[in-house]
C-alpha positions as semicolon CSV with decimal commas, in nm:
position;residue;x (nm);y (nm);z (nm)
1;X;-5,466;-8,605;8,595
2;X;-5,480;-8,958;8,569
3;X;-5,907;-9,003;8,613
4;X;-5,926;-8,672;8,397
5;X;-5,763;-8,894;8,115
6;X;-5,480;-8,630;8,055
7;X;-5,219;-8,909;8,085
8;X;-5,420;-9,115;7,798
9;X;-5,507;-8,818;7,547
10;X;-5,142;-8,782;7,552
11;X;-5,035;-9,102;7,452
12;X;-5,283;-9,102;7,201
13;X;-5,215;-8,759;7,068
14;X;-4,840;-8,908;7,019
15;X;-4,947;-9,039;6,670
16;X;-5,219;-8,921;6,404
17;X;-5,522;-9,121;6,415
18;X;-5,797;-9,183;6,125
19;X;-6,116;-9,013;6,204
20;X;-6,243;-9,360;6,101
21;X;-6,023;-9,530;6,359
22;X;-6,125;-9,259;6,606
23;X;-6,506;-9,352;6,568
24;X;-6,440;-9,687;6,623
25;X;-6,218;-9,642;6,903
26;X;-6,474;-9,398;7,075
27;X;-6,761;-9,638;7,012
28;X;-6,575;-9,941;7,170
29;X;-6,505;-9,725;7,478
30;X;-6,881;-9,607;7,562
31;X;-6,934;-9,971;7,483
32;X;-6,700;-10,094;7,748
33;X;-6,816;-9,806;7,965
34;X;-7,212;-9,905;7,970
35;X;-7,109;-10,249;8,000
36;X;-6,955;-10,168;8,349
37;X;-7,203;-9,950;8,428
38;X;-7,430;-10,248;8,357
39;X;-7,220;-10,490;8,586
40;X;-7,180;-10,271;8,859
41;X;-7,608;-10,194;8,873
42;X;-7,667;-10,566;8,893
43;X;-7,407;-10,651;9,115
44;X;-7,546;-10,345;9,346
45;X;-7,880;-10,523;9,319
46;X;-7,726;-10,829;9,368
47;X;-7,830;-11,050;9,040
48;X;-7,489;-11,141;9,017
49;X;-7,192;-11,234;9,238
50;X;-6,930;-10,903;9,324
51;X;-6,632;-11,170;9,160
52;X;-6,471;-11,166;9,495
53;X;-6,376;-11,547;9,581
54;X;-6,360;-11,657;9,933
55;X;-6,058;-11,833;10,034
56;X;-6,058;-12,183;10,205
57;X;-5,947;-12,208;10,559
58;X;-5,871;-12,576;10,546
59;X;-5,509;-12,578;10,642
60;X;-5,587;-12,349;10,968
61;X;-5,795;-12,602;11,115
62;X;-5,553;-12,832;11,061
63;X;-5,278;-12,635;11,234
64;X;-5,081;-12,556;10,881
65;X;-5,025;-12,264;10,679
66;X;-5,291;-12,190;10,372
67;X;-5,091;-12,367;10,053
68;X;-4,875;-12,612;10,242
69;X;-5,129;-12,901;10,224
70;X;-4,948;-13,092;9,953
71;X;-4,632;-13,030;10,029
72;X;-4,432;-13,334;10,205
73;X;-4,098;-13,098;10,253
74;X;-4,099;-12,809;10,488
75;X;-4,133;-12,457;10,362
76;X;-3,797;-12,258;10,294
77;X;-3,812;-11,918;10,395
């Protein structure tokens, strides 16, 4: 129900909406729709980064936890 929208339609259904609001609200959603299908073909073909960020692993090779570098007090658990 949720990917068929059902859950959405409903909320939106709660209230009466402006056919001119309605365009407008339609139009920004294909918008935002072809913009992720946009994203998600380049990102395939790999002209831009997938937005995941790699974490550091500097604190284990120094023996420490990842986050306690700075810290001068020892972690409460």
């Amino acid at each position: 129900m949720q990917r068929e929208g059902i859950f959405r339609e409903m909320k939106q259904r709660r209230s009466y909406e402006k056919p001119s609001e309605r365009k407008i609200r339609e139009k920004a959603e294909a918008m935002r729709r072809a913009r992720k299908l946009a994203r998600k073909k380049a990102q395939r073909e790999g002209l831009i980064d997938h937005g995941r960020k790699k974490k550091l692993l500097v604190a284990g090779a120094q023996g420490q936890r990842p986050g306690m570098l700075h810290r001068s007090a020892s972690p409460r658990f």
